[in-house]
N, C-alpha and C positions, 0 to 999 in steps of 0.2 A: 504494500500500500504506500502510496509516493505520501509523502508530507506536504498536508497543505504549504504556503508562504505565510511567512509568522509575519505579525503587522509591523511597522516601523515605529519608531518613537515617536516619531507627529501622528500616530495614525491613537495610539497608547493613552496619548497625552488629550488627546482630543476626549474620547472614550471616558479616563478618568474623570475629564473635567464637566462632559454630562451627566457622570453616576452624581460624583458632588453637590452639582445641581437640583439634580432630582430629588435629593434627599427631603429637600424644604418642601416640593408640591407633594410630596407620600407622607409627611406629617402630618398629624390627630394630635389634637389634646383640647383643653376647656374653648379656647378662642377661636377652634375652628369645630366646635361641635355640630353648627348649622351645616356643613358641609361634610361631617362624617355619619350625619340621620341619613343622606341620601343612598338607598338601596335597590339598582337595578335588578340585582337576581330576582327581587318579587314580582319584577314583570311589569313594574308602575313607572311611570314622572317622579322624577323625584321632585317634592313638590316640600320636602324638607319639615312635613307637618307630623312625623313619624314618632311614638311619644319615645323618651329616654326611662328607664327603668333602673333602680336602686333596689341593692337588697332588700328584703328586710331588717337584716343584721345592720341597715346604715342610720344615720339618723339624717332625714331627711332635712329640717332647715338647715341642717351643717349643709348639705348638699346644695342647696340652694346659694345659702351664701357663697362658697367658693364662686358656682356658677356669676353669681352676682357682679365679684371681684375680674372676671375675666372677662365680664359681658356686660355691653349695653344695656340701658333701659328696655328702649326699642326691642332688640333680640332678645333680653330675656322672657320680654312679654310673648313673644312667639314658642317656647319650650312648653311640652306637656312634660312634668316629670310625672310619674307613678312607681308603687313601690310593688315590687312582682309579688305575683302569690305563692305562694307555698309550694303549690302545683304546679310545673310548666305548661298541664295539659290545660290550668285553667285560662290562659293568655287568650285573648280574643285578640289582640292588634299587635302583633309585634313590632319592634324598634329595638332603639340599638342598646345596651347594658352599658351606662354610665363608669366610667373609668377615670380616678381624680386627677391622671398625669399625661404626659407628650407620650405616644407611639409612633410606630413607622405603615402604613397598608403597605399590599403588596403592589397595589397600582388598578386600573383596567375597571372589571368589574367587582374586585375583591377591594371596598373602600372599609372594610375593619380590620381587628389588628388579630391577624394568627396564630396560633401556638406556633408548630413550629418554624413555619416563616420568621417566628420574631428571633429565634437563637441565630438564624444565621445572618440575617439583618443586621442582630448586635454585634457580629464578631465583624463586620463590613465597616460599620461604625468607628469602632474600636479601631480597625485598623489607618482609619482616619484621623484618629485622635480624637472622638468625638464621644469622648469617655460619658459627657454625663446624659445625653441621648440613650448610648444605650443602657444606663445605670435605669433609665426614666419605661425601660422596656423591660428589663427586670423587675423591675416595682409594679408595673400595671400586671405582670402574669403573678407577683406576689399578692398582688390584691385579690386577681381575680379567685386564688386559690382560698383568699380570708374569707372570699364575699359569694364567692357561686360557686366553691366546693373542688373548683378543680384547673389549670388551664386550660379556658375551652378553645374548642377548633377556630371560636371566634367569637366577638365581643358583640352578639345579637340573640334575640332572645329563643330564636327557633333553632341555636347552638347551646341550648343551655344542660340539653341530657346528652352531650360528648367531649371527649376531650379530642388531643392529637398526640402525635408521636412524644414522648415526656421527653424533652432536652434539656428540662428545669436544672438540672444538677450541673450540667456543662454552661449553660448561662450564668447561675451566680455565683460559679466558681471564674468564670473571664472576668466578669464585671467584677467581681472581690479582688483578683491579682491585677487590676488597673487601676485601682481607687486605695487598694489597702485600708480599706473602711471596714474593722473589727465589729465594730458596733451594726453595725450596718446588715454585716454578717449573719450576728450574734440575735438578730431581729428575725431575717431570714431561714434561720434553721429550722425552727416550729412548725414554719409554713413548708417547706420541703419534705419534711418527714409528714406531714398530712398528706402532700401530692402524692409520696409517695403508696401511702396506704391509698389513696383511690383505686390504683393498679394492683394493688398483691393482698386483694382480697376479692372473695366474690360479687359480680360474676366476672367480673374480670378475670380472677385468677381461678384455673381452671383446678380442681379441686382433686385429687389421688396423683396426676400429671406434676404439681406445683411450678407450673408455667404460665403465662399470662394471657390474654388472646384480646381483642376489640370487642365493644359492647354498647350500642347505643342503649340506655334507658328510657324511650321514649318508644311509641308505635307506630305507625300509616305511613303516608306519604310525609317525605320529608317537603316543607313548603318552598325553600329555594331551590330545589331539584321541579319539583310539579308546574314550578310558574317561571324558572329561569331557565333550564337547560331545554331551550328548544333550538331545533333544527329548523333548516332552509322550507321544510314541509310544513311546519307549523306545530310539529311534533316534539311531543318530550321526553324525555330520557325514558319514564317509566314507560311510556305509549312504545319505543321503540327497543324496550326491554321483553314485553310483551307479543310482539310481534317477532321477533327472533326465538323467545321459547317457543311459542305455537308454530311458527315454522322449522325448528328441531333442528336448529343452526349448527355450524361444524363443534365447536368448541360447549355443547349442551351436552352432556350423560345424563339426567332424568330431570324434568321439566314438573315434575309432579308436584315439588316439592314448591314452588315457586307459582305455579298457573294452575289454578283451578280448573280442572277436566270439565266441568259444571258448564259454568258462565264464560271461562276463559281469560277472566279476571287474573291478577295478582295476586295471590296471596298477601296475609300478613305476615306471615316467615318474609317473603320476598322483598315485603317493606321493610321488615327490623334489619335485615340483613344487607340490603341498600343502605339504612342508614350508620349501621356499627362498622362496613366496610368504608365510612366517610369520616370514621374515626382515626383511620389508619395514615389520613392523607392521600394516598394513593386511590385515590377516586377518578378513574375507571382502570384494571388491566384482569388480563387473564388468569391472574397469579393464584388467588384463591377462590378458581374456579370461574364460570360463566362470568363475567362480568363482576367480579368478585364476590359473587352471591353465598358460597360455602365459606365463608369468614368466620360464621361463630365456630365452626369447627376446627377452625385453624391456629395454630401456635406459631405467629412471627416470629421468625430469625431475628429482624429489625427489631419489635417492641421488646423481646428478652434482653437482646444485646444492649438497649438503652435501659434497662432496670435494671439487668448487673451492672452499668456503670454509672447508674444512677445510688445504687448501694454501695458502691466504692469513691461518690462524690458526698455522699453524706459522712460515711467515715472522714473522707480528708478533711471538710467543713468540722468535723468534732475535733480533730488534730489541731486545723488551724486555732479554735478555741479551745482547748486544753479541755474538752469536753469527753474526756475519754470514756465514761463509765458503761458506756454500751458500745461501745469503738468495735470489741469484740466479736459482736453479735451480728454488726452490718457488714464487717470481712467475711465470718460463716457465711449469711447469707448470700453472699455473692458468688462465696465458694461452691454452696451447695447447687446455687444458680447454673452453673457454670458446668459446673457434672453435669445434669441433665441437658442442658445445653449440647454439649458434645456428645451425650448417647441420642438423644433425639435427633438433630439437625444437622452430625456432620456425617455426610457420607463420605465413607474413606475410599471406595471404590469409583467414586468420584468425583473427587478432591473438591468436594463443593458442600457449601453449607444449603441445605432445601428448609423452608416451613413443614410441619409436622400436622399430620391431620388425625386429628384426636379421635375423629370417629371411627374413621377406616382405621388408625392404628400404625399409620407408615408414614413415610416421606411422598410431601410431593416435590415430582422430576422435575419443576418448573425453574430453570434458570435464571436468576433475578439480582439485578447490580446490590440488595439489600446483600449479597452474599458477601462483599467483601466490607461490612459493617465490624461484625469481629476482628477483623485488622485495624480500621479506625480507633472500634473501643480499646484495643489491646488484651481482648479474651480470646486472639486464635495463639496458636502453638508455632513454634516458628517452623515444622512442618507443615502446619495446616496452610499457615501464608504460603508456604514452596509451591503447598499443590495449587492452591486459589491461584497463582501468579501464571502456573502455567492453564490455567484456564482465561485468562485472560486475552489474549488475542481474539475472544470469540466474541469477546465483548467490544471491544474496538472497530472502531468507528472513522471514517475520516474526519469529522464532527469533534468524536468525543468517546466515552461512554454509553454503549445501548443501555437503555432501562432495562431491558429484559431480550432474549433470542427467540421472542416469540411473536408473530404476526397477527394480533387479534382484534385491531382495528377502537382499539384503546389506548388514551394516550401516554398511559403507563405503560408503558410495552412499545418494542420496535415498532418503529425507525427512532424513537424520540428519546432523546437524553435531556438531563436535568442539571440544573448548576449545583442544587444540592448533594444531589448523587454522585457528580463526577470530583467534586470536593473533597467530600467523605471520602472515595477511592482514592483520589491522592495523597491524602491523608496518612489513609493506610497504607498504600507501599514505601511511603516516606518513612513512616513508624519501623518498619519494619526490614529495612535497608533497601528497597526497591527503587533508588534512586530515579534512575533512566526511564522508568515505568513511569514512576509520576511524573518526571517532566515530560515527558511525550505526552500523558491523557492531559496534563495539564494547556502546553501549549497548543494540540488540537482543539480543543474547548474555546480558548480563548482568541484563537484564529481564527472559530466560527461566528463568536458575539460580535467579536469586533469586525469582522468583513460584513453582515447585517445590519450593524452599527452604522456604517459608512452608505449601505444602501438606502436604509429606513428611517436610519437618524433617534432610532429606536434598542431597548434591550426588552427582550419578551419571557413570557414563562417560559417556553420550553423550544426546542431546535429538535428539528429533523436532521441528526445528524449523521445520516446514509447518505442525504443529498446536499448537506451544509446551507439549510434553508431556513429562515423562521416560516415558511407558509405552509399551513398544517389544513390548508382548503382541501376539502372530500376526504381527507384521511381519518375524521376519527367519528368513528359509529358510538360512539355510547361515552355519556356522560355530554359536557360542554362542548359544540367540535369549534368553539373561538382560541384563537393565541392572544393572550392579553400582555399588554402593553404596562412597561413602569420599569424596571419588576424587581421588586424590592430585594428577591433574595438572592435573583441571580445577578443584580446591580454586586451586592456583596459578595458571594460567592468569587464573581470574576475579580474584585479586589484582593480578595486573598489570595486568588490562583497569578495573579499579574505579581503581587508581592512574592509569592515563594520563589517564581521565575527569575525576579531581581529586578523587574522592570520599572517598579517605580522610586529605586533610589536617586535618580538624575532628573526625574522630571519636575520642571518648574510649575509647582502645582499652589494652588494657594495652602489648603493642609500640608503640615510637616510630617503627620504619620508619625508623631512621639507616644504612639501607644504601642508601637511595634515593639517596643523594647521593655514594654510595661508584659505582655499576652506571655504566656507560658510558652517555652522551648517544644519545636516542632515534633520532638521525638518523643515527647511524653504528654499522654491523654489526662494522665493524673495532676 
């Protein structure tokens, strides 16, 4: 495979100096909250009259007041607040969940602030020097965890029964080594060890297995999928989920479960399962199963490997504060983690880590870049790395990193690579000596943004990078088929991959990048 042309320094420089830019129109906080009510996924005008919702754990004139202090007269009169109910099912009008601080969206149609979008945003930040931004993005996913139980996928109210991938432990351990604010820490630990218990209890946690799995809380139709993901027909996701089971599509083994023989309907399995695989982030791909529909049965590679390094980021958080007297307990569990992890997930016959299907009892054969996640965390073996590396070239791409070597017409899966994914794999081979590896995935990656860059003027979610394209027209059958525009995490992403390269020690750039020397050493996750 010939090697793209890497960009030039003017071409770098130009690139950084729009991620920079962008950073200020992807901002949320109190004095832009009239512009973060507006929600195109529901399918409306944003017409910005959308109410704002406060726990009930808050105390509402406090709420106010702030709002007060950041807002006009004029504009405050325009705010519905209301305090949620107890029930998510009881919400009649959704809006967006009040947040007391600055965050970043991802851009496009995603105008709130993500779970894990926000870890890698903060480390783009950071790598800006733009230390108390993302301090301000740690603090709102510590809130959300005081105030609605968990980091959710998003700060709206029809996100309120899910989380996303838990990156919490890798967030306020960057934000901690940039700020060296003990205190600060010492505030944060409480709230970490509750994140944590969201996941490593039921039904998250999958009970005789003791591994974890995705789980919405909530039933039916998810309401930004029913009114936002439609197609050029006028159809939406679930309409065109429907229509592929009753047509008994390549990638379906039993449709029963999912479409009612009856009516021809969707099930409610079909619904909960739509919505706990939206927990996962990877909203659409083949991986666990049809359109991700067998989800509740499935034990992620991905969500294990971030909760055993989520239990090895609360231990260091109790080091850093001489908190030792369960120090103990959170090393076992990582350990015991991590056993099972390796009898479940690694296949040694095929040097590859698979998700584990609890029902059936075995590995699924599905290929998927989450595979080289355990190098990122530093939970593979430095044979298991040998074998992942030479499974590598399958994954390569002129692009980048494939998401997956599967063709299922979803945008988690080939042709598309992701800035978060191809990060993480660089990561890991860097961790783990693969020098050469990472700078190749690295500079392919970043030869694709920036030559799109130069076309579109634009950085997008995701890249077709079989064809080194951002145009994802007619390719993707299920879920959203738009590429949205901003994009908050592959903006970052590509800073940190430009950084590793050495690319931006020369460029006369307004930021000095004085937090590069603040972030932890490349070679250790801990």
């Amino acid at each position: 495979m010939a090697e793209p042309v890497f960009p030039s320094t003017g071409e770098i420089a130009r690139l950084v100096d729009h991620i920079q830019s962008e950073w200020h129109g992807l901002s949320r906080g109190l004095r832009q909250v009239a512009e973060a009510l507006c929600d195109v996924k529901l399918g409306e005008e944003c017409t910005h009259t959308s109410p704002i919702y406060i726990s009930s754990s808050e105390d509402l004139p406090r709420v106010q007041r702030i709002l007060e202090k950041s807002l006009d007269s004029e504009k405050m009169t325009t705010l519905r607040l209301k305090v949620l109910p107890s029930d998510p099912a009881r919400i009649e009008e959704h809006g967006l969940l009040f947040l007391p601080g600055r965050y970043v969206v991802p851009g496009g149609r995603f105008n709130e602030m993500y779970g894990w979008d926000s870890y890698f945003i903060a480390l783009g930040l950071l790598r800006q020097g733009r230390v108390p931004m993302a301090r301000a993005i740690a603090d709102q996913c510590l809130y959300q965890v005081a105030h609605y139980g968990t980091v959710l996928t998003a700060n709206r109210t029809y996100y309120l029964t899910r989380s996303h991938p838990p990156f919490l432990g890798r967030l306020v351990l960057a934000v901690y080594r940039a700020t060296g604010d003990i205190s600060w820490l010492r505030r944060a630990l409480p709230l970490l060890e509750k994140f944590y218990y969201y996941w490593a209890v039921p039904p998250h946690l999958v009970s005789g297995i003791n591994l974890s799995r995705y789980y919405d809380f909530a039933q039916g139709p998810a309401p930004e999928v029913a009114r936002g993901e439609i197609d050029e027909h006028g159809r939406n996701h679930y309409e065109r989920l429907r229509m592929n089971l009753a047509a008994g599509g390549e990638y379906v083994q039993d449709a029963s479960t999912f479409l009612d023989p009856e009516t021809g309907a969707l099930t409610a399995h079909a619904y909960h399962a739509d919505r706990s695989m939206r927990e996962s982030g990877f909203d659409v791909s083949g991986r666990f199963g049809f359109a991700n529909l067998d989800v509740l049965d499935i034990l992620p590679v991905c969500l294990n490997t971030l909760l055993w390094r989520l239990e090895l980021d609360i231990a260091k958080v109790r080091e850093f504060l001489d908190a030792t007297n369960t120090l103990e307990v959170w090393k076992e569990r990582a350990s015991q983690r991590s056993a099972i992890m390796n009898d479940l997930f690694w296949d040694e016959q095929a040097g590859m880590y698979f998700d584990y299907d609890g029902r059936a009892g075995r590995r699924r054969s599905y290929c998927f870049a989450t595979a080289f996640w355990p190098m990122w965390a530093g939970q593979a073996t430095r044979e298991q790395a040998a074998r992942l590396v030479s499974r590598l070239p399958e994954f390569e791409a002129p692009g980048g990193l494939l998401t997956s070597l599967h063709l299922s017409g979803c945008q988690w899966d080939k042709p598309f690579g992701w800035a978060p994914l191809n990060y993480i794999a660089v990561m890991g081979l860097h961790r783990y000596g693969y020098r050469h590896e990472a700078r190749r995935i690295a500079r392919r990656f970043v030869t694709l943004v920036t030559s799109e860059f130069r076309r579109t003027g634009q950085l997008f979610e995701k890249y077709d990078v079989e064809n080194m394209t951002s145009d994802v027209q007619g390719k993707i059958q299920f879920g959203y088929p738009t590429n949205e525009t901003g994009f908050g995490w592959t903006n970052a992403c590509t800073m940190e991959l430009l950084d590793y390269l050495g690319c931006l020690g020369d460029l006369d750039v307004e930021q000095t990048f004085t937090a590069r020397i603040q972030l932890p050493p490349r070679t250790a996750a801990g």
